[in-house]
C-alpha positions as CSV (number, residue, x, y, z in Angstrom):
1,X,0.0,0.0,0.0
2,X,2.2,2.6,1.0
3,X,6.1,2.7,-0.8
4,X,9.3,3.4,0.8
5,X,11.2,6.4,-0.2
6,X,14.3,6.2,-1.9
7,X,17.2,6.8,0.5
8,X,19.2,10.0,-0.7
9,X,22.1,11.7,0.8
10,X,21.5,14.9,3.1
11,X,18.8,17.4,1.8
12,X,20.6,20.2,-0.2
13,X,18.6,23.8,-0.4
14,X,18.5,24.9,-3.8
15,X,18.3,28.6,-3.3
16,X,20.5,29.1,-0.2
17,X,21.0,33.6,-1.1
18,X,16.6,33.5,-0.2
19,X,17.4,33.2,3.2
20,X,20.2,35.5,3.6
21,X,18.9,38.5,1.8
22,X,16.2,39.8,3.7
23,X,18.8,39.5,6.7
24,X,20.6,41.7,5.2
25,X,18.1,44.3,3.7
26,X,16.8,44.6,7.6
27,X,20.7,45.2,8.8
28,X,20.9,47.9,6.3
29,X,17.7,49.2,7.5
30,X,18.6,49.6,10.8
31,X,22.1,51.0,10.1
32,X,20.0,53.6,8.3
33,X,17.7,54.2,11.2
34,X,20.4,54.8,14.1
35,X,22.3,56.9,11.5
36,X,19.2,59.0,10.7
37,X,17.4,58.9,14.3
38,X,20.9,60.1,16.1
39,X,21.4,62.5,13.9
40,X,17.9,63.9,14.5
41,X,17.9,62.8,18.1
42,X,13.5,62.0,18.0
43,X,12.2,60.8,14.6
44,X,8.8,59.6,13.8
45,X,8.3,55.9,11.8
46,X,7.3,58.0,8.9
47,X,10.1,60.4,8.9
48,X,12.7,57.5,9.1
49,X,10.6,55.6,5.9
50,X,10.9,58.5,4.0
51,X,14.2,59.1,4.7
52,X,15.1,55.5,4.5
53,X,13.3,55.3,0.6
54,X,14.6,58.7,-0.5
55,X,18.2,57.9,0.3
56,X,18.1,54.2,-0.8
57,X,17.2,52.4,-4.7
58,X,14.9,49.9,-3.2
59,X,13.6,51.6,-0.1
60,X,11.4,49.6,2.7
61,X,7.7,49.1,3.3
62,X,6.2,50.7,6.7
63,X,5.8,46.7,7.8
64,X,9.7,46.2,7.3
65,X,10.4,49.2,9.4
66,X,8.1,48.5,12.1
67,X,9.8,45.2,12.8
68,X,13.3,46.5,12.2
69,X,12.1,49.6,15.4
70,X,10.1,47.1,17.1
71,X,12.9,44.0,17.4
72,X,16.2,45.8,18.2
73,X,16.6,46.8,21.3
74,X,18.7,49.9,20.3
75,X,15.3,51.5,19.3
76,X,13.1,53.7,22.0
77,X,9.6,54.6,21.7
78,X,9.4,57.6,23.7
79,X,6.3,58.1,22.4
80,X,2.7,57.3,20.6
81,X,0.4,59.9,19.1
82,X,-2.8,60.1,17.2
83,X,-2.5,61.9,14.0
84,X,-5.3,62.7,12.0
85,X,-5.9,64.4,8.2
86,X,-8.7,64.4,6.1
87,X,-11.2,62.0,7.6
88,X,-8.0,59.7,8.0
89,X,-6.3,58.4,11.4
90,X,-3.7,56.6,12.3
91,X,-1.1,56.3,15.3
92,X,2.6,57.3,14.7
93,X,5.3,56.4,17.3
94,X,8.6,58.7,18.4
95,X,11.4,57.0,18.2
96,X,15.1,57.3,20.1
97,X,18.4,55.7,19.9
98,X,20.0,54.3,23.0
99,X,23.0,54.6,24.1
């Protein structure tokens, strides 16, 4: 009823860069961050992402940022505040370096 696999030798991956890459885009992304946020001292998420995709070919997404902010513990939210504009809403957080 049910056949045996073949035996074969240790599993290889076939597209070993996919795994390092968005390592990398997110250590370049934080580089960019501290650079820009201690330069500034306080900087909002959207002041780094622009900053981030004006200065860089590829840029970032606000979801790539967030994590990059969120996970390193270099990054301080000093702050959350409500913005609003034209019938839209949305929360912003301040962000600091540590030292």
């Amino acid at each position: 009823m049910y056949q045996a696999l073949p035996e074969s030798g240790p599993v290889t991956i076939q597209n070993s860069t996919a795994r390092i890459e968005p390592l990398m885009v997110s250590i370049r992304i934080k580089k960019m961050a501290i650079e820009y946020v201690q330069e500034k001292g306080n900087a909002s998420t959207h002041e780094i992402l622009e900053h981030i995709n004006m200065n860089t070919k590829e840029g970032t997404s606000i979801q790539t940022l967030n994590n990059v902010l969120g996970k390193n513990p270099e990054f301080v939210k000093v702050e959350t505040k409500r913005c609003y504009d034209r019938g839209r809403r949305w929360k912003e957080s301040i962000w600091q370096v540590t030292n």
